[in-house]
C-alpha positions in Angstrom: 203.9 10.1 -190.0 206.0 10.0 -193.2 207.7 6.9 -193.9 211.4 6.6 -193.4 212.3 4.0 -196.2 209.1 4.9 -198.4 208.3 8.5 -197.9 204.2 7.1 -197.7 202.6 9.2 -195.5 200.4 7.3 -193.3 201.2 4.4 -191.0 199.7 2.9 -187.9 200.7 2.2 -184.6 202.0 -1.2 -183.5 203.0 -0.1 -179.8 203.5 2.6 -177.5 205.3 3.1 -174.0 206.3 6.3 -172.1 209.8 7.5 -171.7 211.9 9.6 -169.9 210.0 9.8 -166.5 206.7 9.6 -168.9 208.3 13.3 -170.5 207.8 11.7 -173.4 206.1 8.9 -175.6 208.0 5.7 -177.8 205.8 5.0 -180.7 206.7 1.6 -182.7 204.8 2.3 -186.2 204.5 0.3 -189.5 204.4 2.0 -192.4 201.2 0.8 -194.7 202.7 1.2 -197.9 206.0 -1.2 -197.6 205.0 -2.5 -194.2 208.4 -1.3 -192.8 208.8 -0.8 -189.1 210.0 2.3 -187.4 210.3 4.0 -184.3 208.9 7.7 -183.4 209.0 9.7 -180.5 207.2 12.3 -179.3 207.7 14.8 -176.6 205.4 17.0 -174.7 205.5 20.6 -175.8 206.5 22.8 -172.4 205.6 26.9 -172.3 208.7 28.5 -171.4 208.4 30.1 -167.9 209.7 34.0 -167.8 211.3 34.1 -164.1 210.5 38.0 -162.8 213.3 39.2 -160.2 213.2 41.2 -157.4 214.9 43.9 -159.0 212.3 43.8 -161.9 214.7 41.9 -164.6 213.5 38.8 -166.4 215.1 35.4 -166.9 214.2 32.1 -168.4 213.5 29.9 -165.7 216.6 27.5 -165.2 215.9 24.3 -163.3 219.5 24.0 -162.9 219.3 27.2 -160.7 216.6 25.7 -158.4 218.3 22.4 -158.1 221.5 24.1 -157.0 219.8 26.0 -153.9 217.8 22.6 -153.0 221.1 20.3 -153.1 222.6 23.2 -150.3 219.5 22.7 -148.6 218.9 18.9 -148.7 222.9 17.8 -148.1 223.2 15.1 -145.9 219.3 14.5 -145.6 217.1 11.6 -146.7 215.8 14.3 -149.5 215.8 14.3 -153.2 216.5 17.5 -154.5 215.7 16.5 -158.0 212.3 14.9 -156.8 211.9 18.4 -155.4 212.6 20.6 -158.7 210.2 18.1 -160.7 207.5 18.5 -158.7 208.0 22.7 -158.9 208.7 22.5 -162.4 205.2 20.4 -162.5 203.4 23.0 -160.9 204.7 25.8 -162.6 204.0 24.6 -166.1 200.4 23.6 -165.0 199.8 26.7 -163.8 200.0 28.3 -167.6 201.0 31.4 -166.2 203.8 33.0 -168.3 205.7 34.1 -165.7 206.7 33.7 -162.2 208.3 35.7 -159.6 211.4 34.5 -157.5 209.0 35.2 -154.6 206.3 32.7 -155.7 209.1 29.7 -156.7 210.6 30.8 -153.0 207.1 30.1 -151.6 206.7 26.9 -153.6 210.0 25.6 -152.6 209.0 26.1 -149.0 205.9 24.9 -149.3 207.5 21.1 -150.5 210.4 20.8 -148.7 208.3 21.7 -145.7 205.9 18.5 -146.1 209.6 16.6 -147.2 212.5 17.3 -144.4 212.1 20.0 -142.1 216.0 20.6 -141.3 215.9 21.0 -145.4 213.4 23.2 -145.2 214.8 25.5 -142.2 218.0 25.3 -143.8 216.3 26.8 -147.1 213.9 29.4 -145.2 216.8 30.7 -143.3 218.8 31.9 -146.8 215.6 32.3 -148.3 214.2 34.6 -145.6 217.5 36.1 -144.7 217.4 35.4 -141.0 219.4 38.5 -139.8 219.6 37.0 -136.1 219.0 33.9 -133.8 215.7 35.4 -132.7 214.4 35.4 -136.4 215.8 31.9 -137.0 214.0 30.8 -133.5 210.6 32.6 -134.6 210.6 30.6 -137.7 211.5 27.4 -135.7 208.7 28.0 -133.1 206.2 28.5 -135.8 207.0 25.1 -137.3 207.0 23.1 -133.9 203.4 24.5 -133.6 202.4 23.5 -136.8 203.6 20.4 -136.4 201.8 20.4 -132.7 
């Protein structure tokens, strides 16, 4: 790392801490040249995730997007949406798969909020699904009391 006041090219590390929900790292250096202290960050490199849609179109995946359908589905419950979307985002990134279909983040989203809040998650499934009566919407509900059972 290239010295700020110097230009000298190497210096060593005095401290380091995580920031930013550990996203990213807070290096405290010391140049060993002019023994001038600075301070470097460093941030993890993400792949960016190609969202495929149902009608075949492709999209970078938005977090913002996700988040917006979980905070419909988690209002009023003990639930953090943003929790939620970290965790996805988490498992999508580790999956090093280039792209994703709306299908698979659906199923993921499912898959959490289920373990999470069920009224959050029956709220999501019945958008997500598109429940076209009560007997759909009950199908769904009976299959989750015996799950639970």
């Amino acid at each position: 790392m290239k010295c700020p006041v110097c230009g000298f090219a190497d210096s060593k590390v005095i401290d380091s801490r995580p920031v930013e929900e550990g996203n990213s790292i807070r290096r405290r250096r010391e140049c060993l040249s002019c023994q001038k202290r600075f301070t470097t960050f460093e941030i993890i490199e993400t792949v960016q995730v190609i969202v495929v849609k149902k009608n075949g179109s492709k999209e970078l995946f938005d977090r913002n997007k996700l988040l917006a359908g979980l905070l419909k589905a988690c209002q009023k419950r003990p639930v953090s949406a943003e929790e939620i979307v970290g965790e996805i985002e988490n498992e999508i990134q580790n999956s090093l798969t280039p792209e994703i279909t709306t299908t698979e983040i659906g199923e993921l989203v499912m898959k959490h909020l289920k373990k999470k809040d069920e009224v959050a998650y029956v709220r999501f499934a019945s958008v997500y699904r598109e429940f076209k009566d009560i007997e759909t919407f009950m199908a769904e509900l009976k299959q989750l009391q015996q799950k639970d059972e």
